[in-house]
Each structure stands twice: as structure tokens, then as C-alpha cells.
C-alpha positions as CSV (number, residue, x, y, z in Angstrom):
1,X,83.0,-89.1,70.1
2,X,86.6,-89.1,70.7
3,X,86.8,-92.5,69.7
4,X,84.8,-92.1,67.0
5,X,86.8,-89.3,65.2
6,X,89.9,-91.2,66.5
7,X,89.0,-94.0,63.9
8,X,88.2,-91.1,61.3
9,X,90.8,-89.3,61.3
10,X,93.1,-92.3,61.6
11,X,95.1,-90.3,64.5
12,X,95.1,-91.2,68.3
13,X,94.9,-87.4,69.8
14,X,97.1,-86.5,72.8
15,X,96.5,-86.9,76.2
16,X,96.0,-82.7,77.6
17,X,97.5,-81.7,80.8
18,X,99.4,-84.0,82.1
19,X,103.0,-83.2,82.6
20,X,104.0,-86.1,84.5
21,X,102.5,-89.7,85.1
22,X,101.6,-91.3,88.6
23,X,104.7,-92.6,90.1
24,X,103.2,-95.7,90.9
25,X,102.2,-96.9,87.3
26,X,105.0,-98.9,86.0
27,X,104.7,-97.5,82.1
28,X,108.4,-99.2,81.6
29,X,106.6,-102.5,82.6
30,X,103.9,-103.0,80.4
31,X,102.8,-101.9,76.7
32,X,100.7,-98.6,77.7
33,X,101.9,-94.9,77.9
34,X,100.4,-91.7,78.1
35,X,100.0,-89.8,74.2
36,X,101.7,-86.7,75.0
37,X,101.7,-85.9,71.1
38,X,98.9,-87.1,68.1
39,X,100.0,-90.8,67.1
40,X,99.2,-92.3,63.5
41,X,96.6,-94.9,64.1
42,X,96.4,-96.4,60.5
43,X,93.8,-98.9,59.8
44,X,95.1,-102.9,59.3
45,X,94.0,-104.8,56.6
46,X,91.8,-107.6,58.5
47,X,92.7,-106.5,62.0
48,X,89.8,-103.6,63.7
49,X,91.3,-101.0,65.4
50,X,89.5,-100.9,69.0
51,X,89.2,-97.5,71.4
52,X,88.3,-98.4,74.9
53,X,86.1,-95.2,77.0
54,X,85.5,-95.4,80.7
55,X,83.5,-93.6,82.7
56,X,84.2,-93.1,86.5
57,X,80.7,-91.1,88.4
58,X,81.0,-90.1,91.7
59,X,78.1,-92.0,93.1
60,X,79.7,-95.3,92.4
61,X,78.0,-95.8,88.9
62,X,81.2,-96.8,86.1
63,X,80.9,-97.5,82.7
64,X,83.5,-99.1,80.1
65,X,83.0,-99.6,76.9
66,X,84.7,-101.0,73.6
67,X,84.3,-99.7,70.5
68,X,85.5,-101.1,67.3
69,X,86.1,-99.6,63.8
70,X,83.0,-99.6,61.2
71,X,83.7,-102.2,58.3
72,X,84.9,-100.3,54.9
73,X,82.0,-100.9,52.7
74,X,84.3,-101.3,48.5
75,X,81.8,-99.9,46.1
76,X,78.8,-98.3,47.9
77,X,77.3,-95.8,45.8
78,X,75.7,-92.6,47.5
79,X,71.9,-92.7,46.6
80,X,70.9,-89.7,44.9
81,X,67.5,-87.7,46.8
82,X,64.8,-86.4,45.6
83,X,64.4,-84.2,47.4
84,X,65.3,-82.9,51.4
85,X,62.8,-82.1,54.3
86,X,64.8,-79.3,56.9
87,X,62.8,-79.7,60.3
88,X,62.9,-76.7,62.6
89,X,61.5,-76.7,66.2
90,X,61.5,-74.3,69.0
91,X,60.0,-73.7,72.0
92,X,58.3,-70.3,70.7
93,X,57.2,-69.0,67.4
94,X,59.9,-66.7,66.8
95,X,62.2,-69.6,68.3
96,X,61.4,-70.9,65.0
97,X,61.9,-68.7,62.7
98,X,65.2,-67.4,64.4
99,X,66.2,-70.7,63.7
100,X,65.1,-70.8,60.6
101,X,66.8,-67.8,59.5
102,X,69.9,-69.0,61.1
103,X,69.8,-72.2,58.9
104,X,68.6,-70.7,55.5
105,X,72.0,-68.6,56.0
106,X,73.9,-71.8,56.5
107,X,72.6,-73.7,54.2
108,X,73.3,-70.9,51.3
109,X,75.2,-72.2,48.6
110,X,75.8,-75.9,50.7
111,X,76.0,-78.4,48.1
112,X,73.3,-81.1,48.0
113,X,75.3,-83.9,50.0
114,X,76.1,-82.0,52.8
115,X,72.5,-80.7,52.6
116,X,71.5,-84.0,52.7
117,X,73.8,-84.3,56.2
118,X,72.2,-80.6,57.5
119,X,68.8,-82.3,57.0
120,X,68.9,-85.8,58.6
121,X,71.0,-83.6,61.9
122,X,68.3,-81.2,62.3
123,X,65.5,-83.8,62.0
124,X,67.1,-86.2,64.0
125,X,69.6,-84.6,66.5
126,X,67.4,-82.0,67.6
127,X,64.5,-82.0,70.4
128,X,60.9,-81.8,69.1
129,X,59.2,-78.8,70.8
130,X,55.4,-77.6,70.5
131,X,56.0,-75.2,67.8
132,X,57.8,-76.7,64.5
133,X,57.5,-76.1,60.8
134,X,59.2,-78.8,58.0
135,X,60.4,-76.9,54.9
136,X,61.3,-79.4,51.7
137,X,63.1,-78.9,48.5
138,X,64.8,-80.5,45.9
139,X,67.6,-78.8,46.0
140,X,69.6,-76.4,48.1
141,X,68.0,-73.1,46.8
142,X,64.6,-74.6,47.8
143,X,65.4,-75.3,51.0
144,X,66.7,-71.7,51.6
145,X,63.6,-70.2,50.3
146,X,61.2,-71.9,52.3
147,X,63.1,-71.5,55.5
148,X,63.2,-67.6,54.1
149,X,60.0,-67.9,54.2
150,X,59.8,-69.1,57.8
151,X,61.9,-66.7,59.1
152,X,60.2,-63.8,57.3
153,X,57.0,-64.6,58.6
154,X,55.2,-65.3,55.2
155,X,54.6,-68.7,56.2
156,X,52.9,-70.0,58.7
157,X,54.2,-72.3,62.1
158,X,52.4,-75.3,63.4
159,X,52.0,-75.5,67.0
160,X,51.2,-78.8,69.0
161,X,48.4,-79.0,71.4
162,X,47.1,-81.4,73.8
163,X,50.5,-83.4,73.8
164,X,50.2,-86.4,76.1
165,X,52.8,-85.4,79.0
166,X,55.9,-87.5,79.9
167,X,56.9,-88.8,83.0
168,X,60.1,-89.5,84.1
169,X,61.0,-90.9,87.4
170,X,65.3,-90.3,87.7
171,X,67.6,-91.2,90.5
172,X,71.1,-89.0,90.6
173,X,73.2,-91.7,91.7
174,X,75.1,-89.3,94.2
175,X,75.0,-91.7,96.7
176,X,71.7,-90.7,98.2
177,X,69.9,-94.1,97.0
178,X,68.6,-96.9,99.5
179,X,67.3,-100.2,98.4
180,X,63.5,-99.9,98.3
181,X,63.5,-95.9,98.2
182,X,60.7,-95.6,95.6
183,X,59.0,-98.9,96.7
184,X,56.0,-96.9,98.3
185,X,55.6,-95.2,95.0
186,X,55.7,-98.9,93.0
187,X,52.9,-99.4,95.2
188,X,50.2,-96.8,94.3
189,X,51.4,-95.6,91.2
190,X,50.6,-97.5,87.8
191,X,52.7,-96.3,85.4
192,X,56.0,-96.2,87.8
């Protein structure tokens, strides 16, 4: 994410807390240093500006990765909706219409492109739980009134039953592991 924003914002953030480099990095010697203040990072006609993250875990398991700018896209036209689905999903009832209440009173007087972003976040970047209700609207105002509605109790909450459970078979990577560890469980259980 810091990457991401990085390339946003056009700005390479500072490095926090460090007050003085390892003595035995030669920074004189090659082209890195440590960002002890926000840089401009300005985008390059024909040249992508690239942000490198790596990941060190205690186990043993590292990850790098390179990410490069998005393309600017000249001309693209923002698509008007016709209208905006909200999803809200809790684990309880009144989970939901907390929530609900909670978004109608953030959404109030949001204008319809950044209800357009609220929508496609809480659909998307939220967890599906058993009890969930999906309020539409063309506009902002309808949105708010059927979450209102939600929250207020005068309309009703779906709750899902008989969902199919999900299995997950994780290993922490903490250095426990062995080679062949869950091969007895390979061996008698289908779906592992």
C-alpha cells in the first residue's frame, strides 16, 4: 500500500526512526540512501516509476516484490451508474443494522462518485457473514434511506443457512515444519 500511494501521491515518504544507518553499508559507495525526509517522485514521460517491497518472516519464508506504476489512461470517461447496491454483512442481526446506521451516516450528503467508491468497498472489501442485507439506490439519498431503514429495523435482514463449511489446512511457517508432516493426512483425507 505504501507503494501504491507512493506512486499516487507522486512522493517517496520517509524512512521513520532511524537516526543513523548501519556502519557497515557503504551509502557513499553506491546510488541508495535512507529517505530521512518526503522526496518528489514525479512521473517520467515513457520511463515507469518502480517501488520494490520485501518481506523478511521469521520462519525463513521472504518475499520481494516489484511493483510498477499503472499506465495513465488520456481520455477515459467515468461511466455514469444507474444506480448503487451498498452491501452490509455482520455476524449478528444488529451487527447489521449497526453497520448500517453507521454507513447511512457516512454516506449523508457523499456525492454520487465517491458513493460509487463506498459501494464497490463495502461489497468487495468486506467479509460475507451469515446475516447480510443489500440496500440499492440511484442516488445518494436512496441509499441512505434504505440503510435507515435497516438500521431502524423497518426492514427486514436475510440470514444464511446451511452454508457449505470451509476447510482450511495452514502451516505457520515458524519453523516447526518437517518434510512429510501432513503426509498421513494426504493419505486418508480427500479433500486435503
Amino acid at each position: 500500500m505504501k507503494v501504491l500511494l507512493a506512486f499516487e501521491r507522486e512522493l517517496i515518504p520517509p524512512t521513520l526512526h532511524v537516526n543513523r544507518p548501519n556502519d557497515h553499508i557503504r551509502f557513499e559507495e553506491s546510488p541508495f540512501f535512507v529517505a530521512d525526509q518526503a522526496l518528489p517522485w514525479p512521473r517520467v514521460v515513457g520511463v515507469p516509476r518502480r517501488g520494490a517491497v520485501s518481506a523478511f518472516g521469521m520462519g525463513g519464508v521472504n518475499a520481494h516484490v516489484i511493483l510498477e506504476e499503472p499506465p495513465v489512461v488520456a481520455g477515459r470517461e467515468q461511466v455514469p451508474q444507474e444506480s448503487f447496491v451498498v452491501r452490509v454483512s455482520a455476524s449478528g442481526e444488529e451487527g447489521v443494522r449497526r453497520l448500517a446506521g453507521g454507513y447511512a451516516r457516512a454516506l449523508s450528503g457523499v456525492d454520487v462518485g465517491g458513493l460509487g467508491d463506498f459501494g464497490f468497498t463495502a461489497n468487495v472489501g468486506r467479509a460475507s457473514h451469515r446475516f447480510r442485507v443489500a440496500v440499492s439506490g440511484v442516488d445518494g439519498v436512496g441509499v441512505v434511506e434504505g440503510l435507515s431503514a435497516v438500521a431502524d429495523g423497518s426492514r427486514s435482514v436475510g440470514r444464511l443457512v446451511n452454508a457449505a463449511p470451509v476447510s482450511v489446512f495452514m502451516f505457520s511457517g515458524q519453523g516447526s515444519q518437517y518434510a512429510g508432516m501432513a503426509r498421513g493426512l494426504y493419505g486418508v483425507e480427500p479433500v486435503f
